[in-house]
C-alpha positions, 0 to 999 in steps of 0.5 A: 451085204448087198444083192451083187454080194450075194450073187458073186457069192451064189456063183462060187458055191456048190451048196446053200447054207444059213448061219444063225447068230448062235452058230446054229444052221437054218436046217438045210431043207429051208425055203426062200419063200419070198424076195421082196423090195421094202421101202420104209418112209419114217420120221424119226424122233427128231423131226427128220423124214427119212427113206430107206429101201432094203431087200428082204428074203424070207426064210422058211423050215417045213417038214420038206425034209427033201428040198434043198435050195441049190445056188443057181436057183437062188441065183434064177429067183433073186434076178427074176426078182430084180427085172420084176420088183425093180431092185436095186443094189441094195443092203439085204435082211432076212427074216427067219421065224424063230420064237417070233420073226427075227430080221437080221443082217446078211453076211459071208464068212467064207462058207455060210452066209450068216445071219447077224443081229439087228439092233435098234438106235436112236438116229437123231442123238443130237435133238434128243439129248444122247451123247455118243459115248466118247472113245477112250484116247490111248498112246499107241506108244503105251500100247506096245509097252502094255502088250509087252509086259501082258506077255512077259513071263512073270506077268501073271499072264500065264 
């Protein structure tokens, strides 16, 4: 999600929620202690110089039991942060502390925002010998009888 999707987002709602992966909600007293600009310049296994630059919200749980962050405030912060720190229009991830910090990515589904798991990949298969796994080729046409006889009474299926 990029930072218009959270604000356009942010205006709609009455109330701020955090889903994790598992399904579980960030308890709802949480903090957004920081709004940050990260730009990374890397070089990757195959030589290549790289550059990427995300923004980053760091989401915090305390015995605050009280607080609850309400979606103008977020609003307020995330555009403070864009007039001071320069951000720009760019992909959002959060850090949440769980057995250590988690970095996930940031989507919406409608009523929470939800927080998705980061994987790490190669970005240079060709130099290093990997080859993307090729996708099965199927006939649509023997798609539909498959899905016909899945469905057939005396399939099984049922």
């Amino acid at each position: 999600m990029k930072v218009s999707e959270i604000k356009n987002h942010l205006k709609k709602l009455s109330t701020i929620a955090f889903e994790l992966p598992n399904g579980e909600l960030v308890p709802k007293h949480f903090h957004v202690t920081e709004v940050g600009k990260v730009h990374k310049h890397f070089i990757d296994c195959g030589g290549t110089i790289r550059e990427e630059e995300v923004v980053n919200f760091q989401l915090w749980s305390a015995n605050d039991y009280n607080h609850r962050l309400h979606p103008e405030k977020l609003l307020q912060i995330i555009e403070l942060s864009e007039k001071t720190l320069g951000i720009k229009d760019v992909n959002i991830e959060v850090e949440y502390q769980g057995e250590t910090i988690g970095k996930y990515e940031l989507g919406f589904n409608g009523k929470n925002f939800t927080l998705g798991n980061k994987a790490t990949a190669c970005l240079a298969e060709e130099q290093c010998g990997i080859t993307p796994k090729e996708k099965p080729k199927i006939r649509i046409s023997a798609l539909g009888n498959q899905r016909k006889n899945e469905c057939d009474p005396n399939s099984g299926c049922c």
